[in-house]
N, CA, C and O atoms as a GROMACS GRO file, in nm:
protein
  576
    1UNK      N    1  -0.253   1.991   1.188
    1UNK     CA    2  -0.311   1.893   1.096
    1UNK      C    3  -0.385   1.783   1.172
    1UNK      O    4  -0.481   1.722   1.125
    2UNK      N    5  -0.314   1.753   1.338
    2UNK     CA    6  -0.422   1.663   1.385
    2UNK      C    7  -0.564   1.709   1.408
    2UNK      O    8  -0.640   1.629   1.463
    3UNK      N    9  -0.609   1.831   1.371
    3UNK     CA   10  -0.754   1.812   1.372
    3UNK      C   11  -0.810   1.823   1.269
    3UNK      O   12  -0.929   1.853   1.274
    4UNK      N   13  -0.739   1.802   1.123
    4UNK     CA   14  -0.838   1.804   1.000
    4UNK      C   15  -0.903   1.634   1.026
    4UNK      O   16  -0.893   1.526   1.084
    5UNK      N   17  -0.990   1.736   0.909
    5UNK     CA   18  -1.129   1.589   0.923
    5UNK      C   19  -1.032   1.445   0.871
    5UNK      O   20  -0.929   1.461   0.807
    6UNK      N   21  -1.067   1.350   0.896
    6UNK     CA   22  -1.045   1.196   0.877
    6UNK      C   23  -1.059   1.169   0.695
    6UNK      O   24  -0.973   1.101   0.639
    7UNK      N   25  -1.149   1.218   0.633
    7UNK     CA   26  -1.194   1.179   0.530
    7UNK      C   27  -1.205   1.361   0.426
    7UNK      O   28  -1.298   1.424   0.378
    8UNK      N   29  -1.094   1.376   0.434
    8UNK     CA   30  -1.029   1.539   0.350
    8UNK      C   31  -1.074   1.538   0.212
    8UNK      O   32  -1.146   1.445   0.176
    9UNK      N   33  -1.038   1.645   0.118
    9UNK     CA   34  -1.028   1.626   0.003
    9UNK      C   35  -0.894   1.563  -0.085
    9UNK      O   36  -0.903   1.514  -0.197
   10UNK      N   37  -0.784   1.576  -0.015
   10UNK     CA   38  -0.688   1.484  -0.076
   10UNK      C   39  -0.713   1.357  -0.086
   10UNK      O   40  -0.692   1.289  -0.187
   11UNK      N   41  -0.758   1.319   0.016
   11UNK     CA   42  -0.796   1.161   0.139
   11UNK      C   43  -0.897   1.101  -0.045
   11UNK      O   44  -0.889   0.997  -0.111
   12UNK      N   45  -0.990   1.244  -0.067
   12UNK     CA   46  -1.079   1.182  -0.115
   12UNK      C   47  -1.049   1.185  -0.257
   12UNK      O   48  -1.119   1.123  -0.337
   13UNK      N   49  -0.928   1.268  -0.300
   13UNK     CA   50  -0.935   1.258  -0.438
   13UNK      C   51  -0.804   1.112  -0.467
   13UNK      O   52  -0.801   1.037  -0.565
   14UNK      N   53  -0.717   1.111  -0.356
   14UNK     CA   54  -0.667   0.961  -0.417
   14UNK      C   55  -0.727   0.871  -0.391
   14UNK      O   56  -0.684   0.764  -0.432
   15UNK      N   57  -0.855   0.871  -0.313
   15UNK     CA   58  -0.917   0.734  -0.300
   15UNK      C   59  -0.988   0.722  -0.479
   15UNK      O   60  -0.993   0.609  -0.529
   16UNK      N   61  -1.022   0.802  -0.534
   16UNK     CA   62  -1.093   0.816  -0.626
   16UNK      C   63  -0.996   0.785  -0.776
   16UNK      O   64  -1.050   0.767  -0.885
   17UNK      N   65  -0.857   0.783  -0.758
   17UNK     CA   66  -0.782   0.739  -0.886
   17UNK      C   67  -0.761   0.572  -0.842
   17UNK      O   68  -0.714   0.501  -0.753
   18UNK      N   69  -0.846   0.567  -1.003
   18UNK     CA   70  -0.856   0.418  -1.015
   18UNK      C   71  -0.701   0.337  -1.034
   18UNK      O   72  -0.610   0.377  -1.106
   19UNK      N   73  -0.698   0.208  -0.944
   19UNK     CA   74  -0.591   0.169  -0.956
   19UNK      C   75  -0.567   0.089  -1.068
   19UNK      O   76  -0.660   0.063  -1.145
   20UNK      N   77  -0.413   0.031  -1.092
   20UNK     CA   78  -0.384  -0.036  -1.286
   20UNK      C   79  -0.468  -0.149  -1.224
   20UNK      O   80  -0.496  -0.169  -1.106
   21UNK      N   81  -0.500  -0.215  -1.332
   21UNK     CA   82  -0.607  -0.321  -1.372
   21UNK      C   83  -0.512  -0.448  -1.287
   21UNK      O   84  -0.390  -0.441  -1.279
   22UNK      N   85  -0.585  -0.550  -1.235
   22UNK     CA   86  -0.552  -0.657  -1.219
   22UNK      C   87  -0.447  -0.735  -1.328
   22UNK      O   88  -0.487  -0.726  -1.444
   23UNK      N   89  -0.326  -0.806  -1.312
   23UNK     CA   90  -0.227  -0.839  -1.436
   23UNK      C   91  -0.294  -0.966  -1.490
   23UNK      O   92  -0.394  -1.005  -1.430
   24UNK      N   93  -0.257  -1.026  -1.580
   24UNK     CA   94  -0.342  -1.158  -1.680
   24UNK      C   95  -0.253  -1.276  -1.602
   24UNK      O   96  -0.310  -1.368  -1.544
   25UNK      N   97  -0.118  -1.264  -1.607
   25UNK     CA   98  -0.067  -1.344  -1.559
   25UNK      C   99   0.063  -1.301  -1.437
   25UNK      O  100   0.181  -1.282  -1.465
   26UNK      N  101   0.013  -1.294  -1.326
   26UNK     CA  102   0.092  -1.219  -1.248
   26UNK      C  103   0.244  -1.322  -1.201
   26UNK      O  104   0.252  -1.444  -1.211
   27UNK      N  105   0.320  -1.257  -1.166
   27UNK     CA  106   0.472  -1.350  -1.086
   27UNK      C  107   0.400  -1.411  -0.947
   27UNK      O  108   0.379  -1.526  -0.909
   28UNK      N  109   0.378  -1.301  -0.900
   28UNK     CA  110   0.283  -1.301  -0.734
   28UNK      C  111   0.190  -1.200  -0.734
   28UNK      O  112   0.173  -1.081  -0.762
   29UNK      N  113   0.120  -1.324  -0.677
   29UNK     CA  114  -0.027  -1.204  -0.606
   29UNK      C  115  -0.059  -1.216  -0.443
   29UNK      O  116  -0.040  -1.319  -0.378
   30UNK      N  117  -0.095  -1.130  -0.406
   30UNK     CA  118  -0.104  -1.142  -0.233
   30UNK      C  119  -0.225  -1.088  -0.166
   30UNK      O  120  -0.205  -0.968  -0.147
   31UNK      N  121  -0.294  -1.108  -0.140
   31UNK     CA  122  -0.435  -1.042  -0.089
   31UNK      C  123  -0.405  -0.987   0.044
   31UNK      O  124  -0.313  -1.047   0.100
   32UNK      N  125  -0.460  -0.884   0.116
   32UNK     CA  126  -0.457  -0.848   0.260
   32UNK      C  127  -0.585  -0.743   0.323
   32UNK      O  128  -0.608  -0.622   0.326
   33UNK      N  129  -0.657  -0.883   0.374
   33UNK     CA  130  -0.795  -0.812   0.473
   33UNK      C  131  -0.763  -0.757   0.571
   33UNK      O  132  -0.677  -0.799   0.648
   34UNK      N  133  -0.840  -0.632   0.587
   34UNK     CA  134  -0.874  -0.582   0.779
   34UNK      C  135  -0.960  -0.625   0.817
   34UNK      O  136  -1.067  -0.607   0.759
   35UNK      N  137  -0.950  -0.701   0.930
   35UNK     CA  138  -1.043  -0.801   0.986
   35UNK      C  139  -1.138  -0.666   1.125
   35UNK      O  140  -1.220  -0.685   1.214
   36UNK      N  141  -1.090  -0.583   1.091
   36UNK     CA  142  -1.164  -0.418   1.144
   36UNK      C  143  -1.289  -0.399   1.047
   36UNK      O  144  -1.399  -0.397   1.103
   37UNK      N  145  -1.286  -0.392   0.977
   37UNK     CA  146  -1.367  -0.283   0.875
   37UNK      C  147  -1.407  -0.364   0.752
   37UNK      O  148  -1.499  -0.342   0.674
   38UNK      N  149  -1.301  -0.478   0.753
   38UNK     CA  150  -1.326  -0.614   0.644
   38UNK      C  151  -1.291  -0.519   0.482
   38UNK      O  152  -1.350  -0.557   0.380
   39UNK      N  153  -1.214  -0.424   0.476
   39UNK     CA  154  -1.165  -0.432   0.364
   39UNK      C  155  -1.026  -0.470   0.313
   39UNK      O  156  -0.929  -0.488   0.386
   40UNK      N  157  -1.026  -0.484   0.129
   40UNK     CA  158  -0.950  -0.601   0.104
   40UNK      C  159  -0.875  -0.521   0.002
   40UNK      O  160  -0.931  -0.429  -0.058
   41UNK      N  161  -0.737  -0.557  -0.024
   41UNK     CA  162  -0.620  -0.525  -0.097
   41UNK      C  163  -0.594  -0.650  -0.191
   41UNK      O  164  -0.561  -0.752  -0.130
   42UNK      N  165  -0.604  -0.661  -0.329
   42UNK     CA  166  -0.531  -0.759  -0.400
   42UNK      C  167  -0.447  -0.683  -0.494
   42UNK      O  168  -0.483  -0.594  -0.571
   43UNK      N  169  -0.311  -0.740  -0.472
   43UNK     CA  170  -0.160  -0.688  -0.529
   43UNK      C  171  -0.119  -0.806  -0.617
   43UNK      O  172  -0.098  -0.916  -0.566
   44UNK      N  173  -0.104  -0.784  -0.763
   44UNK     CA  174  -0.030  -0.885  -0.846
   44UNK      C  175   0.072  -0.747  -0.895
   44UNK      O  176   0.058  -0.625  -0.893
   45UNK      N  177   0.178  -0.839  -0.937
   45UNK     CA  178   0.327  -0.794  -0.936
   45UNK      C  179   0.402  -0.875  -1.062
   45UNK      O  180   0.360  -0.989  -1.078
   46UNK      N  181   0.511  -0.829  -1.158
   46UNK     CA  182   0.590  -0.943  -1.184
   46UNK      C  183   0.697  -0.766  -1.157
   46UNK      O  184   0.674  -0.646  -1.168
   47UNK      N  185   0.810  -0.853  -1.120
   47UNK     CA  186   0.963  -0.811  -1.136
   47UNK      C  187   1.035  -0.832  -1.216
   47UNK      O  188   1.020  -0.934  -1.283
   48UNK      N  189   1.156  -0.732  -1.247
   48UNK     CA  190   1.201  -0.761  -1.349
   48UNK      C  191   1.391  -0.804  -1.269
   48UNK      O  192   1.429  -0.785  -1.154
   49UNK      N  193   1.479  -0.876  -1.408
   49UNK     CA  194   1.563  -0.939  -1.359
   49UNK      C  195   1.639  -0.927  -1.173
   49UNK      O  196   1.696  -1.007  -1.099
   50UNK      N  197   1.612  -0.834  -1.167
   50UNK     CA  198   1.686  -0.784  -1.055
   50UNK      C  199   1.558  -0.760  -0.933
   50UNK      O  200   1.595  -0.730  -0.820
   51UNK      N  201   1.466  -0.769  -0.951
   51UNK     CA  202   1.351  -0.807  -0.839
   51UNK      C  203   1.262  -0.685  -0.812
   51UNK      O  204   1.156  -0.672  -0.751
   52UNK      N  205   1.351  -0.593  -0.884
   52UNK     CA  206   1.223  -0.442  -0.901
   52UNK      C  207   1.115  -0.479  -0.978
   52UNK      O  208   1.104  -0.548  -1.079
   53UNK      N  209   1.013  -0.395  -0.885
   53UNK     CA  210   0.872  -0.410  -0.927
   53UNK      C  211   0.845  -0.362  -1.097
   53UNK      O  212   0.852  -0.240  -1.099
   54UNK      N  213   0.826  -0.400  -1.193
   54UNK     CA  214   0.822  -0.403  -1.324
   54UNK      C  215   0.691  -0.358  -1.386
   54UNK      O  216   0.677  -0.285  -1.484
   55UNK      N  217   0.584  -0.421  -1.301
   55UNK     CA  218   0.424  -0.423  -1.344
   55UNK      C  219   0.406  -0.463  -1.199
   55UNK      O  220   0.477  -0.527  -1.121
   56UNK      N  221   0.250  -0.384  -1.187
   56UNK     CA  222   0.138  -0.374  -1.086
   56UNK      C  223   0.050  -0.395  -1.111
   56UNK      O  224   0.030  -0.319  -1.206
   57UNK      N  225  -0.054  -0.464  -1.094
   57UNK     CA  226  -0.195  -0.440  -1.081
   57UNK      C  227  -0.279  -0.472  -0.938
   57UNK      O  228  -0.237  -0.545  -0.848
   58UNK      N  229  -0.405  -0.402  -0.939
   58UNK     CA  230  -0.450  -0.408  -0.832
   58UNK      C  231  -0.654  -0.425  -0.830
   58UNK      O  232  -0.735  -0.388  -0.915
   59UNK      N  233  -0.675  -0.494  -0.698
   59UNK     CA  234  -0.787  -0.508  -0.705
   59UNK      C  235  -0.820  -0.489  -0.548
   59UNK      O  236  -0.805  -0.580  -0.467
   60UNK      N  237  -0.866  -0.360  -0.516
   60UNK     CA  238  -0.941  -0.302  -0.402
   60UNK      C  239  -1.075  -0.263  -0.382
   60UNK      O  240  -1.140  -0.211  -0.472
   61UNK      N  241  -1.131  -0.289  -0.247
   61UNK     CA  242  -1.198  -0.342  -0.247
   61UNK      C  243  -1.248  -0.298  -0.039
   61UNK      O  244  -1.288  -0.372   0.050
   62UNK      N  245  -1.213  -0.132  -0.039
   62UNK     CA  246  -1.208  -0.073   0.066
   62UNK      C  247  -1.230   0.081   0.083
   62UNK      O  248  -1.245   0.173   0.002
   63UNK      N  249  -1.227   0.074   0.207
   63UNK     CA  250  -1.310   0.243   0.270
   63UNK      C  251  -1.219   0.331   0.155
   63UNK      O  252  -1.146   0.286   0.066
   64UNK      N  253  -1.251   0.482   0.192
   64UNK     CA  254  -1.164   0.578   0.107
   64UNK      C  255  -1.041   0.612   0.150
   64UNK      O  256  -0.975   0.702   0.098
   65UNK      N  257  -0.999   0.534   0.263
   65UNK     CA  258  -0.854   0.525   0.367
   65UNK      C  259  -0.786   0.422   0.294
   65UNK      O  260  -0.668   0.444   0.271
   66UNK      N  261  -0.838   0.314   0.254
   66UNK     CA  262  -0.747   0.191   0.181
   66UNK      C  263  -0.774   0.237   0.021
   66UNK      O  264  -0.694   0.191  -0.061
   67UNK      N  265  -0.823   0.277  -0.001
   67UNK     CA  266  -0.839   0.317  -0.152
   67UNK      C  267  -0.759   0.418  -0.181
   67UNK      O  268  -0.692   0.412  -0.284
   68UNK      N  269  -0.754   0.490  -0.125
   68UNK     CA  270  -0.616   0.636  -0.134
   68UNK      C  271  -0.491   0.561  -0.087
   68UNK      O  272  -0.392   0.593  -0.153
   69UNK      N  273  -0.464   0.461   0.021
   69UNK     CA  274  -0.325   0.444   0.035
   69UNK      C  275  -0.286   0.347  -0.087
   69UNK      O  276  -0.172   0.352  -0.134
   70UNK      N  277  -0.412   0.231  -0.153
   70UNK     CA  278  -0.339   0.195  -0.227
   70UNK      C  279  -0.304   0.295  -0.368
   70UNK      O  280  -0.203   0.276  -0.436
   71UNK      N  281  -0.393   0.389  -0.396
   71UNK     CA  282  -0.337   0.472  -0.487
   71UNK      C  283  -0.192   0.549  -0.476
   71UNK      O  284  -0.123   0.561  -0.578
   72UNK      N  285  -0.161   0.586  -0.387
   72UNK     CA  286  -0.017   0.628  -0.318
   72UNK      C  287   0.087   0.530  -0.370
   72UNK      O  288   0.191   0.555  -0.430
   73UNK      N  289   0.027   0.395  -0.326
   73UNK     CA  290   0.101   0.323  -0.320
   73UNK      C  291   0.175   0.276  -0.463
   73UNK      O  292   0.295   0.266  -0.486
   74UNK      N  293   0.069   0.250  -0.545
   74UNK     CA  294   0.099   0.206  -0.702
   74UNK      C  295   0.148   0.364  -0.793
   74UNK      O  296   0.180   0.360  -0.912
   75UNK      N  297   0.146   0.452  -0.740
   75UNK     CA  298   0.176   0.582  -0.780
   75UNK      C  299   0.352   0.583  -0.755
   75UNK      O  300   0.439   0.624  -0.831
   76UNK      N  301   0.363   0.524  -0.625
   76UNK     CA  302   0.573   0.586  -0.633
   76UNK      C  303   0.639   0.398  -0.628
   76UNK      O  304   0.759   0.378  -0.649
   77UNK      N  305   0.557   0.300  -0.602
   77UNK     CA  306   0.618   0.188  -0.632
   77UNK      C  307   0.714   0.095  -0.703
   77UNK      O  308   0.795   0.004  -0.681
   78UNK      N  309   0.656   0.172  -0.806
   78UNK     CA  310   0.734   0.104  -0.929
   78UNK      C  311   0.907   0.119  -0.935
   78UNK      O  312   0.966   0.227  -0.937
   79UNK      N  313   0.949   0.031  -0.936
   79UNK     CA  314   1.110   0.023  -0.963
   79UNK      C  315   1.203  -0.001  -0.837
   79UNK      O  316   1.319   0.014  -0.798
   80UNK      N  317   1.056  -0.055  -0.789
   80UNK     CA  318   1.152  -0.044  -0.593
   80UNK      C  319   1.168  -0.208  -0.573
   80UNK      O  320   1.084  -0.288  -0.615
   81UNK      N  321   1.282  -0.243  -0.506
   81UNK     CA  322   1.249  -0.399  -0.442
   81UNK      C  323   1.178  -0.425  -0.365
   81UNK      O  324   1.088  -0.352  -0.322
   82UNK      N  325   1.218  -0.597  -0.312
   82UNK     CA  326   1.128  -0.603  -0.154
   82UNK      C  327   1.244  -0.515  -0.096
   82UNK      O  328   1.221  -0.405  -0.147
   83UNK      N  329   1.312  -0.507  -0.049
   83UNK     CA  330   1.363  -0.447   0.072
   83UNK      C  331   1.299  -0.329   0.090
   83UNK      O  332   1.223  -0.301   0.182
   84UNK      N  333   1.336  -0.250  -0.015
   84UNK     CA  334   1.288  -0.119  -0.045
   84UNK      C  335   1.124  -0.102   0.029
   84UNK      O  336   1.092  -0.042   0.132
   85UNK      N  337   1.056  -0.165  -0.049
   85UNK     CA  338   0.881  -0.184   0.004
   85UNK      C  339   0.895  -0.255   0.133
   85UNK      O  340   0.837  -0.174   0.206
   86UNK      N  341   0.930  -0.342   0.204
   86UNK     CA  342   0.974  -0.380   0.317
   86UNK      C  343   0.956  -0.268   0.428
   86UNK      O  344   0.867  -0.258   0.512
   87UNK      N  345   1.069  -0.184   0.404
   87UNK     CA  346   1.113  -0.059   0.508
   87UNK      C  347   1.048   0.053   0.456
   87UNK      O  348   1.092   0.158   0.501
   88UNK      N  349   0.930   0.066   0.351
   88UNK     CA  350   0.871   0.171   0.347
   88UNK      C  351   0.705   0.113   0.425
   88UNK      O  352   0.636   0.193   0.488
   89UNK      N  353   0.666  -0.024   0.407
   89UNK     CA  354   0.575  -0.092   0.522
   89UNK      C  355   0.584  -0.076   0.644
   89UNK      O  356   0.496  -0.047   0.726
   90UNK      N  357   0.707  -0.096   0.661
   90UNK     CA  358   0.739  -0.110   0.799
   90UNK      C  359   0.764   0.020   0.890
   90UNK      O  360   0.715   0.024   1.003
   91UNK      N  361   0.826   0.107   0.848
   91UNK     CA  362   0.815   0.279   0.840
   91UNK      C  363   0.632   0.351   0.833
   91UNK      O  364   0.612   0.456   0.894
   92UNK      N  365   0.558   0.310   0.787
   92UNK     CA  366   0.445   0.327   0.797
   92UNK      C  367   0.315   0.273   0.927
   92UNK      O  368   0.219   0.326   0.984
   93UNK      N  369   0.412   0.090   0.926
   93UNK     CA  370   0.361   0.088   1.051
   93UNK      C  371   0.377   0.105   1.189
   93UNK      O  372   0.302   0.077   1.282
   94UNK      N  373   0.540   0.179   1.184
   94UNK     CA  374   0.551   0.215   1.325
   94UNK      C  375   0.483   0.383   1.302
   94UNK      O  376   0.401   0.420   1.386
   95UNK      N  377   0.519   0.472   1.196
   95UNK     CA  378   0.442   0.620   1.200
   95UNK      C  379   0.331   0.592   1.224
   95UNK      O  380   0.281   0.684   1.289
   96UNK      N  381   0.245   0.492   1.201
   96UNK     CA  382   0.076   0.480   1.267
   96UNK      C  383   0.045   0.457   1.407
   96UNK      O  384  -0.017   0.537   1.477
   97UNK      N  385   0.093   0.339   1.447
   97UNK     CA  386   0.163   0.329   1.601
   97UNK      C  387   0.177   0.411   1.675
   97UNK      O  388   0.143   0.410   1.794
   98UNK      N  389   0.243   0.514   1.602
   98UNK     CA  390   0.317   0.634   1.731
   98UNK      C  391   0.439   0.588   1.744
   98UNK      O  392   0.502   0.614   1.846
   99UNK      N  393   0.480   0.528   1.666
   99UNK     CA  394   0.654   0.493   1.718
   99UNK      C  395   0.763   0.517   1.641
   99UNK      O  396   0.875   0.469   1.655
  100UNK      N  397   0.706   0.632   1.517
  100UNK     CA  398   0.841   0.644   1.421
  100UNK      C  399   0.805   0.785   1.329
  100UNK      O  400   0.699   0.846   1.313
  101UNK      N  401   0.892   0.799   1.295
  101UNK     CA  402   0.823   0.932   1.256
  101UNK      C  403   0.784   0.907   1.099
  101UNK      O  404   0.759   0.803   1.038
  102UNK      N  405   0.788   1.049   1.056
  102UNK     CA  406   0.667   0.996   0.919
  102UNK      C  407   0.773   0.932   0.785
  102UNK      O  408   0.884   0.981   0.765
  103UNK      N  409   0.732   0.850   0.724
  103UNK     CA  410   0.794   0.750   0.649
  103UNK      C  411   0.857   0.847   0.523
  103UNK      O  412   0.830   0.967   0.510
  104UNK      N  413   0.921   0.792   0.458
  104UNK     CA  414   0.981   0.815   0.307
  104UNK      C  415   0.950   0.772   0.180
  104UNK      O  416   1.004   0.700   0.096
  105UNK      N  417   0.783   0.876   0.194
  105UNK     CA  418   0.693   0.782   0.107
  105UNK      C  419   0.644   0.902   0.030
  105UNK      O  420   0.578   0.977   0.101
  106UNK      N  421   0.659   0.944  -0.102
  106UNK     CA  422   0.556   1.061  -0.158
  106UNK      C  423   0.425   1.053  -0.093
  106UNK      O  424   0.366   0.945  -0.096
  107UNK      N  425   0.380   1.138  -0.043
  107UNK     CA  426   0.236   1.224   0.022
  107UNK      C  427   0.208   1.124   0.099
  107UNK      O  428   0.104   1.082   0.048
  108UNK      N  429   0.228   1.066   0.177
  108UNK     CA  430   0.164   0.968   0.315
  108UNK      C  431   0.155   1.059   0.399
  108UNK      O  432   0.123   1.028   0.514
  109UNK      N  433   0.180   1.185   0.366
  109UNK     CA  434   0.124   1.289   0.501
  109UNK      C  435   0.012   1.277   0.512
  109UNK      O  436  -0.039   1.254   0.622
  110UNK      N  437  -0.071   1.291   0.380
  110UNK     CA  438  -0.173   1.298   0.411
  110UNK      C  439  -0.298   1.187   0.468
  110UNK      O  440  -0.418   1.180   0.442
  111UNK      N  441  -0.211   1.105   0.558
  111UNK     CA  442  -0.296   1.005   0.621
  111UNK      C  443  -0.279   1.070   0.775
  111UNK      O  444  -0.347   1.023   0.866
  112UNK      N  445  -0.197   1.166   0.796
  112UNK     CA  446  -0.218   1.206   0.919
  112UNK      C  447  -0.333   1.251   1.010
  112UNK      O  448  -0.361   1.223   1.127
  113UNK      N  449  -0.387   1.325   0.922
  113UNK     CA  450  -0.536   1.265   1.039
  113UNK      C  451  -0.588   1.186   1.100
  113UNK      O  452  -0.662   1.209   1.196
  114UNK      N  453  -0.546   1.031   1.038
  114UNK     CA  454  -0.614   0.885   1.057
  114UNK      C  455  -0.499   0.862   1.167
  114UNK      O  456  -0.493   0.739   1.167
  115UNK      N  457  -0.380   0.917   1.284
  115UNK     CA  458  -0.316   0.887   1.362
  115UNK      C  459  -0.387   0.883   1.458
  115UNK      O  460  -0.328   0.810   1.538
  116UNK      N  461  -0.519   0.932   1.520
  116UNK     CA  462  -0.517   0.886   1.633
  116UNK      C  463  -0.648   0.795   1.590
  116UNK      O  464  -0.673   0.704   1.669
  117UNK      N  465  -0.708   0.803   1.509
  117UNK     CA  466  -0.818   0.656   1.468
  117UNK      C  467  -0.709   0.478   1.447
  117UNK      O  468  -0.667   0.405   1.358
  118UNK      N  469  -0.711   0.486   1.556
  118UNK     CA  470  -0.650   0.317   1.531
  118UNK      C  471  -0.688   0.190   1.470
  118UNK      O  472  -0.637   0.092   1.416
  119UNK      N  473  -0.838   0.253   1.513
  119UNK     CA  474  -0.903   0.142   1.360
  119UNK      C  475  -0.927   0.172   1.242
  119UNK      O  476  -1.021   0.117   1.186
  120UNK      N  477  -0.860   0.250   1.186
  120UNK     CA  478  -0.836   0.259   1.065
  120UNK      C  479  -0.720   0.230   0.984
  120UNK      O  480  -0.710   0.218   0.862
  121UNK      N  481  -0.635   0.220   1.078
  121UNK     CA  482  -0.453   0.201   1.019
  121UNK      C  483  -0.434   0.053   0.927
  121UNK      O  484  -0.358   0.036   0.831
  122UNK      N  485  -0.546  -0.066   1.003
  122UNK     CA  486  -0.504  -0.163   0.924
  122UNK      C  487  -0.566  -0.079   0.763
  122UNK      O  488  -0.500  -0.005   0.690
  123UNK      N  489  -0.643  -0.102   0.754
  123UNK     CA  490  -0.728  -0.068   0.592
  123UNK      C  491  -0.566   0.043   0.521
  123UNK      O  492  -0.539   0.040   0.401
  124UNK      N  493  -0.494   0.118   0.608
  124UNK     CA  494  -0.438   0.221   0.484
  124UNK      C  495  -0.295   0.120   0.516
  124UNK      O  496  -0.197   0.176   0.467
  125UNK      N  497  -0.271   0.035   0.559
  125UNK     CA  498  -0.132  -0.052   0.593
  125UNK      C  499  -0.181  -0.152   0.475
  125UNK      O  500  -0.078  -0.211   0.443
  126UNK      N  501  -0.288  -0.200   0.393
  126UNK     CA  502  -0.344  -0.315   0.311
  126UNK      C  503  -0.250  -0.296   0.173
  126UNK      O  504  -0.190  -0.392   0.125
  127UNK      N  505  -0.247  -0.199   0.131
  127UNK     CA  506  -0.126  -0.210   0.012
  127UNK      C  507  -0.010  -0.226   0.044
  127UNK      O  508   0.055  -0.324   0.011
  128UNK      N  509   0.031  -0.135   0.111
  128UNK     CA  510   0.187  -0.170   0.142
  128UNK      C  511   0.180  -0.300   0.224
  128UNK      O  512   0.300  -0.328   0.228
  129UNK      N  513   0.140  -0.362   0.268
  129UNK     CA  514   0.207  -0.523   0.307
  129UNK      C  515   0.179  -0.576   0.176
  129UNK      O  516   0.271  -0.600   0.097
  130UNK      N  517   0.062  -0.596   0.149
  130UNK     CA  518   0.025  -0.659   0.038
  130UNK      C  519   0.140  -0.681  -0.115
  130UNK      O  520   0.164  -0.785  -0.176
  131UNK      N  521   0.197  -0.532  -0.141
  131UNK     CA  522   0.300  -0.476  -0.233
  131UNK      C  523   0.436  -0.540  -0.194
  131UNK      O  524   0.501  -0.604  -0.276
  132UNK      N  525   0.482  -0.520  -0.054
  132UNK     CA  526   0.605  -0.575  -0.008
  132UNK      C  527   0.577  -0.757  -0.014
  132UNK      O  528   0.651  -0.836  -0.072
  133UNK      N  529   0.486  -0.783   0.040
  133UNK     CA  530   0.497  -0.934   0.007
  133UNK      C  531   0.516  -0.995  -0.113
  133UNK      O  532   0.612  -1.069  -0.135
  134UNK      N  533   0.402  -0.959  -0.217
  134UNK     CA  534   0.399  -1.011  -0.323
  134UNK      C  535   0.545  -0.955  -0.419
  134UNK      O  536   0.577  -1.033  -0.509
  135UNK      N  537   0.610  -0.857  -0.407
  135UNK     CA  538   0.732  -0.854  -0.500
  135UNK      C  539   0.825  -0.940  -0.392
  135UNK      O  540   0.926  -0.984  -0.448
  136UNK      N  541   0.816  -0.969  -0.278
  136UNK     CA  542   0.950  -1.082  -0.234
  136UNK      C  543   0.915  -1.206  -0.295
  136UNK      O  544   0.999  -1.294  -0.314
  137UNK      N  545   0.795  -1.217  -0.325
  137UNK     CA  546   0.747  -1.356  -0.374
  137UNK      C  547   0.759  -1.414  -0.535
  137UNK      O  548   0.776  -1.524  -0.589
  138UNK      N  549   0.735  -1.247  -0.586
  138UNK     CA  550   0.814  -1.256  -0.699
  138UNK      C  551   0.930  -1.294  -0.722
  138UNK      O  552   0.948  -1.395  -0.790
  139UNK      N  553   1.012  -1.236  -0.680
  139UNK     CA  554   1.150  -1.224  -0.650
  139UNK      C  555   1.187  -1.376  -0.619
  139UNK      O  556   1.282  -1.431  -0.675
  140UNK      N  557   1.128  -1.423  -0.553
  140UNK     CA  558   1.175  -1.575  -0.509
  140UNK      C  559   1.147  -1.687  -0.620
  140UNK      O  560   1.224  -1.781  -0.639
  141UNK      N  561   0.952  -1.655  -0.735
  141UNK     CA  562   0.998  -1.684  -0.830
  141UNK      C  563   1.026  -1.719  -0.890
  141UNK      O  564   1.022  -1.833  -0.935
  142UNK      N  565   1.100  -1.566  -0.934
  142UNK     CA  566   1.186  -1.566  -1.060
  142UNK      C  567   1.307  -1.625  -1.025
  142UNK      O  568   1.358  -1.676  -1.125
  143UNK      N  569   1.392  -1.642  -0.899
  143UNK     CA  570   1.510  -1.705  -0.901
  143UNK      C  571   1.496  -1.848  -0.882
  143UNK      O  572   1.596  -1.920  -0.890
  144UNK      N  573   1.323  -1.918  -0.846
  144UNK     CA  574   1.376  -2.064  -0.876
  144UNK      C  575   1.381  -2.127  -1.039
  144UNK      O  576   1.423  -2.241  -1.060
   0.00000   0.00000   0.00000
């Protein structure tokens, strides 16, 4: 698989499912640029009592590498905490790295091609930080 092309037909059909709409009144919202390629991730969130993600919306605004991960991303998200999104971020950014193996994420295989393009990792890392931040922020909140 490390020599399929960078930009596949999977690559290209989740870049192509549109993500849920931006929320009216979000808990948290979190933006996250690649200062590489200059594309942009906006994540609004509210949680529900217990700090699982409840509602998503999103506003992207990137290559077909950040546009497919955030589709991934808003696809198995829902109902997860921060921790949860935390260690599925963080699991993603050491599997890009080279320092972990592949995460516990429905279909993030298919970013394996983009392992040895290093400038591309920020753009498909833009949802998942973006997602893990803004539900801790939720989360924080809703408990003040």
């Amino acid at each position: 698989m490390m020599n399929a092309p960078l930009y596949n037909q999977q690559i290209l059909r989740l870049a192509a499912r549109v993500p849920p709409a931006r929320l009216a009144a979000p808990m948290a919202t979190v933006e996250k640029r690649s200062p590489i390629c200059g594309s942009r991730v906006t994540v609004d969130v509210d949680v529900d009592g217990e700090g699982r993600l409840r509602e998503l919306g999103m506003l992207v605004r990137a290559c077909a590498l950040g546009q497919a991960s955030a589709a991934l991303f808003a696809e198995h998200a829902g109902g997860k905490d921060a921790a949860e999104l935390t260690t599925a971020r963080d699991a993603l950014i050491r599997w890009l790295a080279g320092q972990g193996g592949i995460p516990d994420w429905p279909g993030i295989e298919v970013f394996e091609p983009a392992l040895p393009h290093s400038a591309r990792h920020a753009s498909i890392r833009l949802a998942f930080e973006a997602g893990a931040e803004a539900v801790a922020a939720a989360r924080l909140a809703a408990a003040a």
